[in-house]
N, C-alpha and C positions, 0 to 999 in steps of 0.2 A: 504494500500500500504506500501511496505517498500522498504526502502534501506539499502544498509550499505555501512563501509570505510572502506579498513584497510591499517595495516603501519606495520612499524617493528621497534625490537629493540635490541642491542646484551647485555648476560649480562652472568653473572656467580652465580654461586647459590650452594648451597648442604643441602640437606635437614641432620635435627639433628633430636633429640627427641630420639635417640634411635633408628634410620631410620637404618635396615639390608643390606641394599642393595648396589649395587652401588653407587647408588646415594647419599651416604653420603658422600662421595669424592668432591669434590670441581672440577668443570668442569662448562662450559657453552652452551649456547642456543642462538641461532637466534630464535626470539621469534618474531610470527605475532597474532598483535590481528587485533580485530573484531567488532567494533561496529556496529550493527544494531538497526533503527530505524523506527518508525511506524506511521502514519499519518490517522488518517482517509477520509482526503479530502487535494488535492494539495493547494498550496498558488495561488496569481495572476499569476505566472510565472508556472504552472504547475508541481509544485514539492512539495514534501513534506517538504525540505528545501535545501539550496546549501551545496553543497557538500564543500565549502571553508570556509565555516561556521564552518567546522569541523578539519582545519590546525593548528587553534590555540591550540590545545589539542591535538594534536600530537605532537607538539612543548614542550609542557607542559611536555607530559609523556615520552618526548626522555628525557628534560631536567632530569627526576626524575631518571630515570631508566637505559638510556643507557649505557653501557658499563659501568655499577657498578656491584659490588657485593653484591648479595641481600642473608641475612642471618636472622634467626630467632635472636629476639634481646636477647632470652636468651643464645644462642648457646657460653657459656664464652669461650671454649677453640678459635675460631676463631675472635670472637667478642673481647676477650683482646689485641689478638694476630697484630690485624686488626685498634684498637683504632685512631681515629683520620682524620682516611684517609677520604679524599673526596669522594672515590669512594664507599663508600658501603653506603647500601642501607638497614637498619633493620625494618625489619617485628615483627606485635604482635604475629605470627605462624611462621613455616614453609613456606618455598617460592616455595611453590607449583603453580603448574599454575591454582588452583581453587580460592588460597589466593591470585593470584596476580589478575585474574581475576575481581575478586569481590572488591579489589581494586581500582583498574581503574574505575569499574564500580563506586565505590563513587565517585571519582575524578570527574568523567564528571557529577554525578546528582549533586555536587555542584558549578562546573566549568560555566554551563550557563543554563540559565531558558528552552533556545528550548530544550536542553539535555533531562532537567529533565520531560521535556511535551511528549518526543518523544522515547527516549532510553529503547527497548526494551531487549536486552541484550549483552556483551560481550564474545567473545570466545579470548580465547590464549591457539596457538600453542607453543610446544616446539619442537616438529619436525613434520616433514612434513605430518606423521600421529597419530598424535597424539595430542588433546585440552582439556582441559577443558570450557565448559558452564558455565557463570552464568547470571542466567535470572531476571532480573529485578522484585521485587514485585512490584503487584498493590495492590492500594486499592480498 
């Protein structure tokens, strides 16, 4: 059985490295992720777990993310430029939505033990059609 949650969060971003495109412009995202999780058999109360079980990690990743600016921590021309501020948010890459994904995704397997038993993977939207996956390894 599964479920999932999701939530949202606003931020700003531009991908560097040499990135061609637009997107190396400084502009933002309403960004919804996606946790889903898997259960092989419900608890006493018939579920795989409560859904409010899963607020305090929303909480978590508004605190980290919300309406900052998320930038690779090498990216010097906006990263010198940016020094200090409360609001950003540096990445070991590019703040793509596959690196923020994957992210999150460690956030929650060390944020609570049911996470780490049950989280099958996370999706982030950066617009309404368009996610990046990342899927959980097992062992």
């Amino acid at each position: 059985m599964q479920i999932a949650r999701q939530f949202s969060f606003e931020a700003g971003h531009r991908l560097a490295k040499g990135y061609p495109n637009k997107c190396k412009n400084l502009h933002g995202h309403h960004y919804v992720v996606e946790l889903v999780f898997e259960g092989d058999k419900l608890n006493g109360y018939d579920m795989v777990f409560d859904f409010g079980d899963i607020k305090p990690f929303e909480k978590l990743v508004r605190e980290r993310l919300d309406h900052k600016m998320l930038l690779w921590a090498h990216d010097v021309e906006f990263v010198n430029l940016l020094e200090g501020r409360t609001d950003l948010w540096l990445m070991p890459d590019n703040p793509t939505a596959e690196h923020i994904a994957q992210v999150i995704a460690e956030w929650a397997l060390s944020h609570d033990q049911v996470f780490e038993m049950y989280l099958v993977s996370v999706q982030v939207w950066e617009t309404p059609k368009s996610y990046a996956l990342y899927e959980v390894p097992r062992e």
